[in-house]
N, C-alpha and C positions, 0 to 999 in steps of 0.2 A: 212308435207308439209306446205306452207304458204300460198296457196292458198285458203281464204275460199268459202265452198261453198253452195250453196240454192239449195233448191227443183225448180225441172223444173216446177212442178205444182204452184208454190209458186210465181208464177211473175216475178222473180229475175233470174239473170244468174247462171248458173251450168258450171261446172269444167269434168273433166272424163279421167282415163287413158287408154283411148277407141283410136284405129286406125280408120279412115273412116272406115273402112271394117270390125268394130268387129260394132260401130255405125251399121250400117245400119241390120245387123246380129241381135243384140237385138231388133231392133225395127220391123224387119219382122215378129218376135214371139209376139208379142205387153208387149214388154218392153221399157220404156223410162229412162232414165238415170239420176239420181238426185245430182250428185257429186261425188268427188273421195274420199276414205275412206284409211286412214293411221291407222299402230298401231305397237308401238315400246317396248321395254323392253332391256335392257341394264344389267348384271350380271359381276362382278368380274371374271376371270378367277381361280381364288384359288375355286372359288365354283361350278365350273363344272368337275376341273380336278379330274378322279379317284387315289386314294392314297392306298387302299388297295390289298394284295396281294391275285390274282384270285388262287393262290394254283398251283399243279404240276400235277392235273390227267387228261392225256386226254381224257380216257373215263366220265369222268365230265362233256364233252362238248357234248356227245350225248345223256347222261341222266341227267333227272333232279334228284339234290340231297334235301332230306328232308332238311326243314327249321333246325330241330331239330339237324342233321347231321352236320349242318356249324359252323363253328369256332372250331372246335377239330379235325377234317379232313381234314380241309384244300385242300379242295376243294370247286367245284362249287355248287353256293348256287344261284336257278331261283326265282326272287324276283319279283312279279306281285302285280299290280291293277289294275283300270277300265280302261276302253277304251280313247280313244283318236280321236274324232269327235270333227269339228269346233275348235280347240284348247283345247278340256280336253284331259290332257292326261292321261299314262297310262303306265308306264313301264315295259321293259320286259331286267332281265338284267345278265348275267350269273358272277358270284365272290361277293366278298364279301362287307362293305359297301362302299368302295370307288368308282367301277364303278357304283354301284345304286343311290350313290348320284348324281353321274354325270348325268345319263339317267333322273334323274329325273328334275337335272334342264334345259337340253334338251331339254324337253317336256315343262317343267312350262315356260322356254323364247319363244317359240313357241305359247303355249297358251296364255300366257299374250297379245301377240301381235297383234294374230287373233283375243281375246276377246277383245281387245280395237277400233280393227277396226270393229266389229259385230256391237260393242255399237255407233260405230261413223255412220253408217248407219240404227239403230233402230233410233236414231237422226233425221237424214233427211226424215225419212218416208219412205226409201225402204224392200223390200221385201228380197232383195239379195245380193246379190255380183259376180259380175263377173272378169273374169282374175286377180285375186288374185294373187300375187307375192313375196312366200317369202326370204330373204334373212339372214344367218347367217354370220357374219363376226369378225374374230377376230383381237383385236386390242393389238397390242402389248405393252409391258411396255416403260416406258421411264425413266428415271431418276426421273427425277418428279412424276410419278403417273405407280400405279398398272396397268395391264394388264388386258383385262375385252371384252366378249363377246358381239356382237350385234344382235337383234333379231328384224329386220323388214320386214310391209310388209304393201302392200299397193294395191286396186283394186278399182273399182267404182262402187256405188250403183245403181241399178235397183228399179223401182217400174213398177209393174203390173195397167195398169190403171184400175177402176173400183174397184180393190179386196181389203179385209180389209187387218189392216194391222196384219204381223204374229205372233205369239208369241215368235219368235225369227227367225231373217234375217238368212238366209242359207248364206255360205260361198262357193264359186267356184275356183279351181285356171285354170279352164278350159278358152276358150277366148270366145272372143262373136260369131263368129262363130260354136265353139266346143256345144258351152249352145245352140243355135238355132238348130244346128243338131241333138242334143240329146232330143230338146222337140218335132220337129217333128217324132223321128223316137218313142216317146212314152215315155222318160224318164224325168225324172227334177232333177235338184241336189237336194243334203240331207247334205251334208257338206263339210268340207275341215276334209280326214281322214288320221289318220298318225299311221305309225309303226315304232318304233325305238326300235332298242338292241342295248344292249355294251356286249363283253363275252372277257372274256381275262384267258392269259395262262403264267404262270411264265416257265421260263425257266430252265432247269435241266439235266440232263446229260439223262434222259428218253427222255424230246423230243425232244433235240436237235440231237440225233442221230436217224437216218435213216434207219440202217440197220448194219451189221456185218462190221468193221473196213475197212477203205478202199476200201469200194463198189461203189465210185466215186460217179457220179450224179447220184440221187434218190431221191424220196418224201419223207419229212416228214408227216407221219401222223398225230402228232398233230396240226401242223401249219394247213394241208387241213384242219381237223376238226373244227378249231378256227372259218375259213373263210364259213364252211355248217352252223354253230350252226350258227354267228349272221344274216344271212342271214333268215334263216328260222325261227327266233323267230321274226324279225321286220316282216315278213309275215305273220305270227301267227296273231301278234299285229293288225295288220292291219283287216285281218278278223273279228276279234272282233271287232275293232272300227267300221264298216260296217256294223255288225249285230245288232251292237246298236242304232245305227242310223234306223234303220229298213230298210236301203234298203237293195238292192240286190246283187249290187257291188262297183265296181272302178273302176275310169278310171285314172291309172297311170300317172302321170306328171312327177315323176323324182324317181331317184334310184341313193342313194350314198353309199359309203362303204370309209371306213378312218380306217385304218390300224398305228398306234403308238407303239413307244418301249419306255419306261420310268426306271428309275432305279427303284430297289423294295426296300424297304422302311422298309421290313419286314427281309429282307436277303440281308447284305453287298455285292456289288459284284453282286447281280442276277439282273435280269434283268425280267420286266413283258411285256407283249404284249398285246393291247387291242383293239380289234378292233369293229369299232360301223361302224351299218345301218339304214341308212333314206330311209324308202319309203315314198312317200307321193301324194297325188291323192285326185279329189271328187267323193266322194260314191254318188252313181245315184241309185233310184228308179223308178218301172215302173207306170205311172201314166195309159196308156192306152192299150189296148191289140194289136191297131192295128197301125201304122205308120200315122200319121197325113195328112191330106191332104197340099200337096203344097200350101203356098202364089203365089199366081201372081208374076212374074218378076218384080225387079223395071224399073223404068221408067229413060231411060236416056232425062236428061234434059241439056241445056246448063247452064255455069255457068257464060258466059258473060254478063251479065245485060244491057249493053250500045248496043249491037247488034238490 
């Protein structure tokens, strides 16, 4: 954004991607608002799309196969590391290394993004971040220049008046209403937590049939299976990233699924499937055991001056 902006405490005017109604929301918790915090990251699309081929088994998608196992079997190979709180991520990715390099820059344009807006709020002296907003978008090629992903996101900085400051600003993508309700009922954010999978499935005369020759409309089981696996490994991911954070849970903000068929690369002629899931939420911890006592109502005031 172009907007710069100061500390409220600092004399100087502040900025905020605050509604009147998320305003008044943080400020009945005694949070005051010290500017709006951006943070962007920008990647070529050549380095997120997956190029390797996920294999032809679709019991591969409901077990995981040894690392050791992958690239002679030609099947599915579960590629993991750490968690993915406030933007570290953390992949979880089923095939070989073409969807892992994808997930993983998934994750690294997400992190970058949130880590640049954390750091632009350790800046201004806040403690947090509320209504976090992020946005992925892709941009397509032109004649002139490559094709290349977008990773923004942007919320405004809170400080606690009185408190030191943290050792690293929490991230929220909850609103200033959702953060005020959750600190009276006993909770406070702990981060912005994300889970992501990609698991893909080549195509083959195994799964693209259904059942005995001419049995009209029916399920494929592999396809089902594609769409349980990525689903329940970005859930996986997610609980991890929560448990590292040490809190307790999440409070879901959004669920996406993206479903692609791409030529394989590996075999003329076949075809690969890959389908990737975002969850993403702020993991909340319990700071008190019991519900906070109510602030007083605000006070309606007129806003005529000359009256």
């Amino acid at each position: 954004m172009g907007v710069e902006s100061r500390t409220a405490g600092g004399g100087g005017a502040w900025d905020s991607a605050l509604s009147a109604r998320d305003f008044a929301a943080i400020r009945s918790v005694g949070f005051e608002p010290v500017g709006q915090v951006f943070g962007a990251a920008v990647y070529y699309l050549s380095t997120v799309l997956g190029a390797g081929c996920p294999g032809t088994s679709a019991d591969s998608l409901l077990h995981d196969v040894p690392p050791e196992a992958a690239g002679t079997s030609g099947r599915s190979l579960a590629a993991e590391s750490g968690p993915a709180v406030s933007g570290r991520a953390g992949p979880a990715v089923s095939g070989l290394a073409g969807p892992a390099a994808k997930v993983a820059r998934l994750y690294e344009g997400r992190r970058t993004a949130i880590d640049r807006m954390t750091d632009r709020c350790a800046e201004l002296g806040g403690h947090g971040i509320v209504g976090a907003a992020l946005r992925v978008r892709e941009i397509p090629p032109d004649s002139r220049t490559a094709g290349a992903i977008e990773f923004t996101v942007i919320g405004t900085a809170v400080r606690a008046s009185g408190c030191p400051p943290l050792r690293r600003p929490f991230a929220s993508d909850l609103s200033g209403p959702g953060v005020a309700t959750m600190i009276m009922a006993g909770w406070v954010p702990a981060g912005i937590a994300l889970g992501i999978a990609v698991t893909g499935l080549h195509d083959d005369l195994a799964t693209t049939s259904s059942g005995p020759w001419r049995t009209g409309n029916a399920e494929v089981p592999a396809y089902t299976a594609l769409l349980m696996k990525v689903r329940q490994e970005a859930r996986r991911r997610l609980e991890q990233a929560v448990r590292s954070a040490g809190a307790d849970g999440a409070v879901v903000s959004a669920m996406t699924r993206r479903v692609r068929s791409d030529a394989c690369r590996a075999h003329p002629g076949g075809t690969d499937h890959f389908a990737e899931a975002v969850i993403t939420g702020t993991a909340v911890a319990r700071f008190a055991s019991r519900p906070q006592t109510a602030p007083p109502g605000l006070a309606v005031v007129h806003l005529d001056v000359g009256r």
